[in-house]
Structure formats: C-alpha cells, structure tokens
C-alpha positions in Angstrom: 117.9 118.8 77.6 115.0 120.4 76.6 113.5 123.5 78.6 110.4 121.4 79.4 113.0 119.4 81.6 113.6 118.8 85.9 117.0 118.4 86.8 118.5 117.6 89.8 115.9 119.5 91.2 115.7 123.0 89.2 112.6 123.5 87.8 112.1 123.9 84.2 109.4 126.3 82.4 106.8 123.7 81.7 106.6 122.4 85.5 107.4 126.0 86.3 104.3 126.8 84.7 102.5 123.9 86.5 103.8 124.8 90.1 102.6 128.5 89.8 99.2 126.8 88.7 98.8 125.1 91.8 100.2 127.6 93.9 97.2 130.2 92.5 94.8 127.4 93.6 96.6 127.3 96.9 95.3 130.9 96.8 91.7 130.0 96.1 91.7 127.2 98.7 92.7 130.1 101.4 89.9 132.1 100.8 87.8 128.7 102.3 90.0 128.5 104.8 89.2 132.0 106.2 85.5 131.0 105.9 85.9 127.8 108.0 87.9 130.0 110.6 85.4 132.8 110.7 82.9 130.7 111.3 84.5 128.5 113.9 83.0 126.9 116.9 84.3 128.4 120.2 85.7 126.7 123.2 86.5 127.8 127.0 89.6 129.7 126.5 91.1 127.9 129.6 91.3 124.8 127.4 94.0 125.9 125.5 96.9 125.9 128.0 97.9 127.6 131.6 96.2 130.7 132.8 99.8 133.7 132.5 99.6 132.7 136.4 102.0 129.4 135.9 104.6 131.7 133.3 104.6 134.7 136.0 105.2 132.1 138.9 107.9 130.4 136.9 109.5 133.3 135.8 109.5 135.1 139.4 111.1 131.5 140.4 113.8 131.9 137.4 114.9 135.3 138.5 114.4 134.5 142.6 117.1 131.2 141.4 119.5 134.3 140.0 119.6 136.4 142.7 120.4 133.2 144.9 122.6 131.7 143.0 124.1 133.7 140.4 126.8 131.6 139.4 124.0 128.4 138.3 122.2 130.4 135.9 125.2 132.4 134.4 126.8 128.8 133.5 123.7 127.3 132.0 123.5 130.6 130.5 127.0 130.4 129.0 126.4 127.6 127.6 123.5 128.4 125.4 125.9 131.0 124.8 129.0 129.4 123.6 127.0 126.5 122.4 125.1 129.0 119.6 128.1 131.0 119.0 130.5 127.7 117.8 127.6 126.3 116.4 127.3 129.8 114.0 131.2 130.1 113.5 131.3 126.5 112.8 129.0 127.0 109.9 130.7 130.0 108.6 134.0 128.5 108.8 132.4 126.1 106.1 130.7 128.2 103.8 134.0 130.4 103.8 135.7 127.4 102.4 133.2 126.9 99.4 132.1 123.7 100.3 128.7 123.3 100.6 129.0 120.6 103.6 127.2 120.0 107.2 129.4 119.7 109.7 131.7 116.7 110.2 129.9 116.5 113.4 126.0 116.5 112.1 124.4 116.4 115.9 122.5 113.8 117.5 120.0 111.5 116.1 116.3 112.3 116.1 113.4 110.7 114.0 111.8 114.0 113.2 115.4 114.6 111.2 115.7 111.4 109.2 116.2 113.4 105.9 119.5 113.0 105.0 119.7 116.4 103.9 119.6 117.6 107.7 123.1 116.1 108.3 124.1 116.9 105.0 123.0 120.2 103.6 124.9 123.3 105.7 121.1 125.5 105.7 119.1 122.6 106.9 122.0 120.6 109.2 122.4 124.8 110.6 119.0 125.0 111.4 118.8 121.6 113.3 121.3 122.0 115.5 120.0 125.3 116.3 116.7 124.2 117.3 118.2 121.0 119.3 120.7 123.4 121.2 117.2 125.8 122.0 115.3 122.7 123.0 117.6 121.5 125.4 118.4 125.4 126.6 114.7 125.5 127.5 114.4 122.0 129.2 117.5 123.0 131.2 116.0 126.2 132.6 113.1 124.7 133.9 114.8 121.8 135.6 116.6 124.4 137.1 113.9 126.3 138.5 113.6 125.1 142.1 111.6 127.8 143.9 108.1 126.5 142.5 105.8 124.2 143.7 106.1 120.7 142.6 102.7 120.2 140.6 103.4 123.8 139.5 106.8 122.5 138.1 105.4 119.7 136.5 102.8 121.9 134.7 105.6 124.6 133.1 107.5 121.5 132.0 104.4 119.9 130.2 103.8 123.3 128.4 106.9 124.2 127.5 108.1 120.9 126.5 104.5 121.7 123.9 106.2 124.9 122.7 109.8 123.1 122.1 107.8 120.5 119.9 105.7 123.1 118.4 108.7 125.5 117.0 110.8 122.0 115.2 111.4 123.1 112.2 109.8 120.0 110.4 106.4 121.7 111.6 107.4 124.5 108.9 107.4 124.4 105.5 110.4 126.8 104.8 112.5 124.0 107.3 111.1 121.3 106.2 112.9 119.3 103.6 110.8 116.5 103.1 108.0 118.9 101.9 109.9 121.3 100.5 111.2 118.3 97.7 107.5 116.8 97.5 106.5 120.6 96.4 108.6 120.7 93.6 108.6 117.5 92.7 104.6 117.8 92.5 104.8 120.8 91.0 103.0 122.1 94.2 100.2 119.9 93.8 101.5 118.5 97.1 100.6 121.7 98.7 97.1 121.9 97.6 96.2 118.7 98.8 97.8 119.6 101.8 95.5 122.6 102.2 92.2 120.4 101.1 92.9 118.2 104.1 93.5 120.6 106.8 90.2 122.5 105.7 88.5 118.9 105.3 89.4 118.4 108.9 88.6 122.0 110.0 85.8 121.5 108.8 85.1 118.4 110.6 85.5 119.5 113.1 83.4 122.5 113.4 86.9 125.0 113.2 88.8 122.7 115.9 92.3 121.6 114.9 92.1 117.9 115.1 94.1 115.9 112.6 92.6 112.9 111.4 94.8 110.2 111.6 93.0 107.1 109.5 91.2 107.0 106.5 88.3 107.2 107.2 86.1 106.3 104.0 88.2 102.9 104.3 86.4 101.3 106.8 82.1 100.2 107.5 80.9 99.1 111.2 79.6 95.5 110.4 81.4 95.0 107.1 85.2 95.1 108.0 85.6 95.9 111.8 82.6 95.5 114.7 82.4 91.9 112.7 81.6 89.3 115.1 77.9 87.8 114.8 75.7 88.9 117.2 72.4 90.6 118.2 71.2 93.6 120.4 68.4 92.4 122.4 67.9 95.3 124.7 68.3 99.1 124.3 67.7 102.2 126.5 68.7 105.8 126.5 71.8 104.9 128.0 72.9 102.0 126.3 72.4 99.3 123.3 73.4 95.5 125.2 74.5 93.3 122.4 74.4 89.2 123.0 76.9 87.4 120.9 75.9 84.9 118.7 77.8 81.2 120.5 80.4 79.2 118.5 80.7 76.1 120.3 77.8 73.4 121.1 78.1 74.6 124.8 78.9 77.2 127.1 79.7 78.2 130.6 76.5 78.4 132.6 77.1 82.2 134.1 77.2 84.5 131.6 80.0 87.4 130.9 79.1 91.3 130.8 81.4 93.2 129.5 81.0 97.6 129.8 83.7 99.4 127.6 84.7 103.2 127.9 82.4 105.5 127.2 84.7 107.8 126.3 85.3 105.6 123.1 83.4 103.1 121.1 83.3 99.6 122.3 84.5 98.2 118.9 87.9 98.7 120.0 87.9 94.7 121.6 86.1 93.5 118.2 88.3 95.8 115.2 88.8 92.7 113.3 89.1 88.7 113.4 92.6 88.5 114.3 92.6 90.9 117.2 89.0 90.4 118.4 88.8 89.9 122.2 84.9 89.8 121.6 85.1 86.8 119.3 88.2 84.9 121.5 85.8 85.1 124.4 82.5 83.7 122.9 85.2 80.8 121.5 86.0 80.1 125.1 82.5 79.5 125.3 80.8 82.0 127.3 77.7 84.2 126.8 78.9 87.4 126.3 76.6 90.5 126.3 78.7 94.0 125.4 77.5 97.3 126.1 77.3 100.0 123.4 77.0 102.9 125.1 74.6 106.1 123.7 77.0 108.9 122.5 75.2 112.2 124.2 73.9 115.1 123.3 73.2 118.2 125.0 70.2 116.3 126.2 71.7 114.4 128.0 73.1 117.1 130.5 71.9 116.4 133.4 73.2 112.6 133.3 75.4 111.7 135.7 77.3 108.3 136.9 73.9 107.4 139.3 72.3 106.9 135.4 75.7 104.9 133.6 75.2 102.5 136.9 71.3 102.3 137.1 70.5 102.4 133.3 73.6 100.9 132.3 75.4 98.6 134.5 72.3 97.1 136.6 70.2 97.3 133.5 72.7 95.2 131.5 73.4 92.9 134.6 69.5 92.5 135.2 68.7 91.5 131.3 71.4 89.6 131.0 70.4 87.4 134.2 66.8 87.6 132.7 67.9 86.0 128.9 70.2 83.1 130.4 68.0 82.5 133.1 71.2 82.6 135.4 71.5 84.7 139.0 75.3 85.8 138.5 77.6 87.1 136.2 81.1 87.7 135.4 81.5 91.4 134.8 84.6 93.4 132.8 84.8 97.2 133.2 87.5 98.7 130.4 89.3 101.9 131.9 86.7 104.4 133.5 84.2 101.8 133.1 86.3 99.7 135.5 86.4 102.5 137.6 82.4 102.5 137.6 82.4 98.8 138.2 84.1 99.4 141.5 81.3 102.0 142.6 78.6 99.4 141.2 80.3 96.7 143.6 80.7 98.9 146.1 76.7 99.8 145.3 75.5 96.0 145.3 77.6 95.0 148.4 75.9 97.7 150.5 73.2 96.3 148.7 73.1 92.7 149.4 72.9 92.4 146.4 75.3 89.2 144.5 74.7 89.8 140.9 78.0 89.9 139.9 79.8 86.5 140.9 83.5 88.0 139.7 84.9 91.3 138.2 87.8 92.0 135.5 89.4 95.3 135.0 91.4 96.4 132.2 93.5 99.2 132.9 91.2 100.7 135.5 91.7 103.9 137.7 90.6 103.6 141.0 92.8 105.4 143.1 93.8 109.2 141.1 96.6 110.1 144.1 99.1 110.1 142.0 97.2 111.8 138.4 100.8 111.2 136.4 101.0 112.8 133.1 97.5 114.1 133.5 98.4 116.3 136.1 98.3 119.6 134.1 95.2 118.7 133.4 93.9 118.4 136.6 94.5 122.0 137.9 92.1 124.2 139.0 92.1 126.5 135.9 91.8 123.7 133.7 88.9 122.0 135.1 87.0 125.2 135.4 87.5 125.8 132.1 86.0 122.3 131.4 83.1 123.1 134.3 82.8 126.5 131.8 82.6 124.2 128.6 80.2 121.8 130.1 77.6 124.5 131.3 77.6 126.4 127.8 77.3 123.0 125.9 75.9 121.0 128.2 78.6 118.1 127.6 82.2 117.8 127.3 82.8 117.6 123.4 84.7 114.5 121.9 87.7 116.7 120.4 88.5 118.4 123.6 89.4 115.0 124.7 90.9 113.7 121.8 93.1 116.7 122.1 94.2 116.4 125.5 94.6 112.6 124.8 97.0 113.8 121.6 98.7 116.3 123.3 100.1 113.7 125.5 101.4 112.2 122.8 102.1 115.3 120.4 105.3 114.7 118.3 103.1 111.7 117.1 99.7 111.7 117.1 99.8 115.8 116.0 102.7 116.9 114.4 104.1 113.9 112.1 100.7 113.4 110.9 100.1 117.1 110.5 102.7 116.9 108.5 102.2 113.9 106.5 98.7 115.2 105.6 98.9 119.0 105.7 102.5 119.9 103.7 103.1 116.6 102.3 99.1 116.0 101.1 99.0 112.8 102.0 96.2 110.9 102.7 95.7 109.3 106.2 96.9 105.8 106.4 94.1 102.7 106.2 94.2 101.8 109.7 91.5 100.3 111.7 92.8 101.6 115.2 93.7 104.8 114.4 89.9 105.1 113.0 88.8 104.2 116.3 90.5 106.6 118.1 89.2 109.2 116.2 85.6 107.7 116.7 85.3 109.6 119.8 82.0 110.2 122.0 80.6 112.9 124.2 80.7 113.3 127.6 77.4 114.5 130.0 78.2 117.5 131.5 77.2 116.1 134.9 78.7 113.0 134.6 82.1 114.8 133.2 82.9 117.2 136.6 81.6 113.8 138.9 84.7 112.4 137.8 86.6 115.1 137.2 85.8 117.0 140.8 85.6 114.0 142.8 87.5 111.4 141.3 90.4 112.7 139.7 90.8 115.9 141.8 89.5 114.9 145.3 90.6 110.8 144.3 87.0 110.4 147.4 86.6 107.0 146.2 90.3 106.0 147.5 90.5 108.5 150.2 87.1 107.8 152.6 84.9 107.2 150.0 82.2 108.8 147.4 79.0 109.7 148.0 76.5 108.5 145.0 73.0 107.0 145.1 72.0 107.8 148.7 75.6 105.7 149.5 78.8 105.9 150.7 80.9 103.8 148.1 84.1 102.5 149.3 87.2 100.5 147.8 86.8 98.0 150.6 83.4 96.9 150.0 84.7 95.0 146.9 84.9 92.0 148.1 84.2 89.7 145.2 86.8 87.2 143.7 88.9 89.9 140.9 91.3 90.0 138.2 92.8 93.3 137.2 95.3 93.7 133.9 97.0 97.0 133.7 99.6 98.1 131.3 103.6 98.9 131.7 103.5 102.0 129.1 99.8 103.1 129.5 100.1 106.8 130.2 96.5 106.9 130.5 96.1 104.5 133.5 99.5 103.7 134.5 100.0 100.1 136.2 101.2 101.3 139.3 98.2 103.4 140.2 95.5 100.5 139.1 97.5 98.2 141.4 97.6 100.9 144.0 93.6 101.1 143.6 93.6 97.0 143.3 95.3 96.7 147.1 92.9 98.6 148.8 89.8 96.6 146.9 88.3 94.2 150.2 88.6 91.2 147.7 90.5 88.3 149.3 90.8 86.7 146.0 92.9 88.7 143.8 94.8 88.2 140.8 96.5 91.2 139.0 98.3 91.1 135.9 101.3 93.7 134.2 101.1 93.0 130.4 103.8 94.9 128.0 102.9 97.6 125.8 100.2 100.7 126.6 96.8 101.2 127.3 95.3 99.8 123.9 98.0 97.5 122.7 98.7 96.0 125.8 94.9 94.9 126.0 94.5 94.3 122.6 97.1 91.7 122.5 96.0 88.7 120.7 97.8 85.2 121.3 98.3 84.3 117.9 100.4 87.6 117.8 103.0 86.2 120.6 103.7 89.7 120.8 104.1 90.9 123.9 104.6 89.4 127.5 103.2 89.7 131.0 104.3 89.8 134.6 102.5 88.1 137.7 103.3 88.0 141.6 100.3 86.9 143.8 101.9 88.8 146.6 99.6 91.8 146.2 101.2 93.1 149.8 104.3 94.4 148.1 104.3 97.8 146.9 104.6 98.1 142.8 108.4 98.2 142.8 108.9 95.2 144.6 105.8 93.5 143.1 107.8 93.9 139.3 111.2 93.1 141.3 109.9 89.7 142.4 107.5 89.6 139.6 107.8 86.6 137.3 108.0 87.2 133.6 105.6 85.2 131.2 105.7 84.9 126.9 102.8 85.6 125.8 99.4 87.4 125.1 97.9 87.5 129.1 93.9 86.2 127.4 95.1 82.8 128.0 96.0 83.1 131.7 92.9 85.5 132.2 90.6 82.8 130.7 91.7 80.0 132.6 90.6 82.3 135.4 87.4 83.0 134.3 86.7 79.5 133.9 87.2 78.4 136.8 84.4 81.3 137.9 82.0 80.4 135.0 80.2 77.7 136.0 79.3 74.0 134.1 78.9 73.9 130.6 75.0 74.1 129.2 73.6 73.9 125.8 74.7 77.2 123.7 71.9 80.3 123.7 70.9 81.8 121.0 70.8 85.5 121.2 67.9 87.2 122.7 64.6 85.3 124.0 60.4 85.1 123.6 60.6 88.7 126.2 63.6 89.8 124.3 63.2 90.4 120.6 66.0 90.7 118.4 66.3 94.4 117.6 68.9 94.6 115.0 72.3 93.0 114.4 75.3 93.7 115.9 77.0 96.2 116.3 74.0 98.1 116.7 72.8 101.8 115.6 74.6 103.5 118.8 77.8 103.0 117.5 77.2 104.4 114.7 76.4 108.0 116.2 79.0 110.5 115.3 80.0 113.0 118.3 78.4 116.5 117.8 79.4 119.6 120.1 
C-alpha cells in the first residue's frame, strides 16, 4: 500500500492533502457567509416562535404540578434519571470489555437513524439513545403539565416538539455519520458544496433560512410543466384568465372557472401530462378558463379580499360568460380560494345575482373553529407580529409562509433536506412538485390580517357572518347545487373542518367527497395512477365520525366521480371554442407572464 492510499477509512497524505485543501476553501466560503448575514433582510421578531410568556406560563404550571403532586414528577423524573444512568453504565460496561460494540439492544427504529453505524458503532449508537431517551423526557413533561390552558398547551408542545427535532444529532455534523463518511470520502469537497448551497439559498432568499427543496434550473413554465395549450385572453392587476385551448369536436355548453390559491401558483393542477387536472378537464370537454393570479408587491397594500372577488372572481365569471356567450358557470375554488368562493356566493345570492350555476371546492376552509395544527399560529402574539410584518412591508412575504408551512412538516421538508444539501452537498432532487412549492407568492397586507383577524381568529364567516362589500356574507346563503373534496391527511385544511363548513352551506344539493392522501396529493390524484381511494356518504346530517363510520370506500382517483357530477351540471354539448374572441384578443400563450413573477419581500 502506497502512502497515496484510503483504507478502510484512514486517510492517506495525498487525500490528506486534498481534504485540508477544501477545508481552507470552506474557510474562504465563510467569509461570504458572514456578508450574506450582515446584510440580511429583517423580519418581525414575533415570527420566530412564542413571546417567553408561553415558557414562563409552562414552567409556573411545571412547578405548580410539583408542589401538588410531588410523587408524578419525581417518577417521571426518575426515570430520565435511571434511564440516562443505565444507558451510560451500559456503554461503559462495553468499552471496558474492549469490544468496540453497540449495545445488544440498539434502541428503537427511527428513519433519521438508518445508518447502520447508529446501532452499530458504541460513539454513535451512545449518542442516539441519548437523544431519544431526552426527546421522550421532554414530550413527557409537557403532557404532564396540566395546569395550563388548553390552546396554551398545545402551543408549548408545538415548540418544544421544534427544539427536540432541532437538537437530533443528524442536524450536526460531529453526530452525523452519513456526512461525516461523505467528508472523507470527498476529501471534504462534500463540505464545500454543502456551504455553496446554504449561502446560494441565503442568498435567495434575502438572508432568510429557507431550504430549497427542487432543482430549480431543471424545470421551464411552458416547456416541461404549465404545458397544456391554451391562451390568456384577459388580464387585470389582479389576475391573468387563461382559456384552454378544446380537445374534442364538442363541449359542454356552460363553461368551467376554475380560481387556484393565491398563496401558490396555479400550475400545481397542470405540473405535467400525466397528473394534469387542467388537461383531464378540457378532455371531458368543458371550457375551462384558470385564473393566474398577480403575485404582489408592496403596491399592492392596500388590496384586500373586496378586490380578489371584484377584480378576480366576478371579473373572471363576467369574461368568461362574455367569450362563450353563456349566462352561468361552473366555478372551483382551490383551498383559500374556495373559502372566497363561498363569500362570492354568499355576495351574488344577496345579489340576485345566478352567475355561477354550481360550485366545487377542493380542500376548502370555511369554518376555522377548530384551527388544528395551525393553532400556534393563530395566537395573539403571532398575528401581531404578522400585523407588524405587513405594515413595514406592506405584504406578507412568501418565505414567512413557506416557513410556517415547513415547520409543520420539519423533520422533512427542513431538516433531511438541510441535510442532504448543506453537510452532504447535494444537489436538490429534479422534482416538479417540490419546485412548486417553493414557487411561492406574496400576500397584500390588507388582504393577509382579513383572513387572518376575521377568518381564522374570529372564524365570522361560520359564526354570524362577515362583513365585506357593504354585505353581510353568510354560509347559509349558498345555496347552489355543490361538490366539496377534502383530504384525510391534509394538515392544511383537515377534512373534518371543510365538512363542518360544507353542513352549514344553505345548498340542498350536496355532494362531499374524503379522498386519501393530503392536501396536494390527494387532489392531485390522477386516474391512471389508481393510487389512492375515496370515501362517500350522502348523509351530510351525520357528524364527521359517523359520516367516515358509515362512509363507503371507493378504488380509485375521485376525478371520475366528480366529472360525472359536473356533467350532469354542464349543459348540452356545442361546437368546441377556440380560445379568446373578436372583443377578446389573444394576449400571449399559456401559462401567461404572471406566473412567472418571482416573490420579492
């Protein structure tokens, strides 16, 4: 063996050479790291977690619960104790004996720890169990805290279960096996691509911590997702409307509007051919219009949800009617633009106004009582902090909600790709959906603490109604013919508060639909896929236990059963239209120039 030579992981004086090259770069590449950091962008500091309020509170609850009842926390005590003290002897006891073993008993199975060297090497497999016996130490303590107010409870829990993901040892390099080997086996190079990403996304992101998650360079708007022909043959400051281009001879007389999030990019229904819900709809063989909403500046301020409804959804309704020469239309609000479409129904019916003949909504809110995992978020505090945030910028920016939206999610959608891309130097994974969701948009300031203040926190549209456009909008002024498809894992929307919102709606027609998976997959859930299933129950009476108890259980992607739906609301087949119209020019192909409009804070 030659001294130029790796063995069994030692390193030898060639890649030694190599390693301390790259780690001197690694010393270079900090230097631009302190620059982004100096000059970061700076955010509300109430955005970051709980005011020391929630920690005092639950620490005056911890030491009220040991005065009470002594005995409860000296066991759970004891048992951290005796837990890390035959945990450490245990680990002694084998490097005393000169074996270089884990444990016989390596601990439970996690998929942060599936290295084989954290069951089998005594440092790593010690360090572990450690953390796992800390982890569940923590969660222990605060489900024994029962002197605290319930939404106050759930709040600590949130947080600390943050800081219990935040200290695993895979988020550090020195615990971290799976780096630590790629290090030496790239001779550090591994570590200074590692760097160049998190400064790339720093950078990005104006100083603001948000991993990127998909390659971003590996993907065009037009060319390989947003595909499906089409035209945009009306735009306004609020919105582009797009007018798909037909596939079949004819199609259904009343046409289909369809309003995504604006919290996102609509291209989420149309990423690519196979999983297109844009293109499966115009083969049914409707019209089908799409809103592409702007993405906001600071301009845009003083926009609230009276201008999404008058220069979006009646604007896009009223063109719409005016191309295809029609008087209704079937309209589809996507998550808080379903929750709009109920105060635009609520709007018309007041109204007398019929312009939509049916709605759809896809995991929409309509009813916040019960605000589920976003209930940390929902606090006083918090939402100041926003209110705070809004005023100085005048919108909410993009990556504060991308990061609340992650957070939710943390072990993966922060720290596994964190540390894919930041110790391992990896470069984010090719993947149209995970580009999307890092496509994100702004939010007006005015429009942000309307639905913040009065939706979410007050939940006025459920509980007597919300006050908008000179009206009082109501849930029981809906009285259409619906259809509303919620999720069984969406954590965004969850299923049992849209059909909670869905049986107060005044509809007497009413379909709903439980489809498998969350609030993207379950949507975006093609039928060639045969991927996931769905649950119906017309008895809308029951409440959502006993709905899904008596519910019956269907194969299958839910399009098909939702199409036969809206077919039956569509109308008689006419000759195909052409996109656009003499009134209407053609002002550029789909998917338009708003989409393309990157969120700035």
């Amino acid at each position: 063996m030659t001294t130029n030579d790796t063995t069994d992981g030692v390193v030898s004086g060639e890649n030694l050479d190599k390693l301390n090259t790259n780690l001197r770069k690694v010393e270079e590449l900090t230097q631009r790291l302190t620059q982004v950091l100096t000059h970061r962008s700076t955010h509300n500091a109430a955005l970051d977690g709980p005011n020391q309020e929630l920690f005092n509170k639950a620490a005056t609850a911890y030491w009220h619960e040991a005065f009470r009842d002594p005995a409860k926390v000296l066991e759970h005590q004891l048992q951290f104790w005796s837990k890390s003290v035959t945990h450490f002897v245990e680990a002694q006891q084998v490097l005393a004996s000169g074996k270089l073993a884990a444990p016989a008993d390596p601990g439970p199975k996690d998929r942060r720890f599936a290295n084989p060297l954290w069951d089998t090497h005594p440092y790593f497999n010690y360090v572990k169990q450690q953390y796992l016996i800390n982890a569940a130490a923590v969660t222990q303590a605060v489900e024994d805290v029962t002197d605290m107010d319930p939404a106050e409870k759930q709040r600590l829990a949130y947080f600390s279960r943050q800081i219990v993901d935040m200290m695993s040892p895979t988020n550090f390099l020195a615990t971290n096996p799976d780096a630590l080997e790629k290090a030496v086996a790239t001779e550090g190079h591994s570590l200074v691509k590692g760097l160049e990403n998190l400064i790339s996304d720093l950078e990005a992101n104006n100083g603001e911590l948000i991993v990127k998650l998909a390659d971003d360079t590996a993907f065009e708007l037009g060319r390989n997702i947003a595909t499906t022909p089409g035209k945009v043959v009306f735009r306004n400051r609020m919105m582009e409307l797009i007018q798909y281009t037909p596939t079949t001879e004819k199609v259904h007389k009343t046409p289909v509007v369809l309003f995504p999030p604006w919290i996102n990019k609509f291209y989420i229904l149309d990423l690519k051919e196979q999983n297109s819900l844009v293109k499966w709809i115009v083969e049914q063989g409707h019209t089908l219009f799409v809103v592409s909403w702007v993405n906001p500046d600071a301009a845009y301020a003083g926009v609230g949800l009276e201008d999404y409804i008058n220069d979006g959804y009646l604007a896009a309704i009223g063109e719409a009617k005016a191309i295809t020469g029609e008087k209704q239309v079937n309209a589809i609000g996507y998550c808080i633009a379903g929750t709009t479409l109920s105060l635009t129904l609520s709007l018309l019916k007041q109204r007398k106004d019929k312009s939509i003949k049916s709605a759809t909504f896809f995991t929409a809110l309509t009813d916040f009582g019960d605000q589920g995992e976003f209930a940390p978020f929902l606090t006083d505090d918090f939402i100041d902090g926003i209110e705070a945030e809004c005023a100085d910028k005048g919108i909410l920016p993009s990556v504060i909600m991308a990061r609340t939206f992650t957070y939710l999610r943390s072990n993966d959608l922060v720290y596994t790709p964190a540390i894919k891309s930041y110790m391992m130097g990896e470069t984010p994974p090719a993947f149209d959906l995970l580009y999307w969701n890092g496509d994100g948009a702004n939010l007006p300031a005015k429009m942000a603490m309307q639905y913040l203040r009065g939706l979410c926190q007050r939940n006025e549209l459920a509980e007597g109604g919300f006050d908008l456009m000179g009206h009082h909008l109501t849930l029981d002024d809906i009285d259409v013919p619906l259809c509303a498809i919620a999720c069984e894992t969406d954590h965004i929307a969850p299923w049992k508060d849209s059909y909670r919102g869905i049986q107060q709606m005044g509809s007497k027609d009413k379909t709903f639909i439980m489809t498998q998976s969350g609030h993207i997959a379950g949507i975006v859930n093609p039928p060639s896929k045969n991927k996931y299933g769905h649950y119906t129950n017309p008895d809308l009476k029951l409440d959502h236990e006993a709905w899904l108890a008596s519910a019956d259980f269907n194969e299958g992607s839910w399009w098909p059963r939702w199409g036969a739906w809206l077919k039956k609301r569509a109308g008689a087949m006419v000759k195909a239209r052409e996109p656009g119209d003499s009134e209407h020019p053609i002002l550029g192909d789909a998917p338009g120039t708003y989409v393309s409009v990157k969120a700035k804070s």
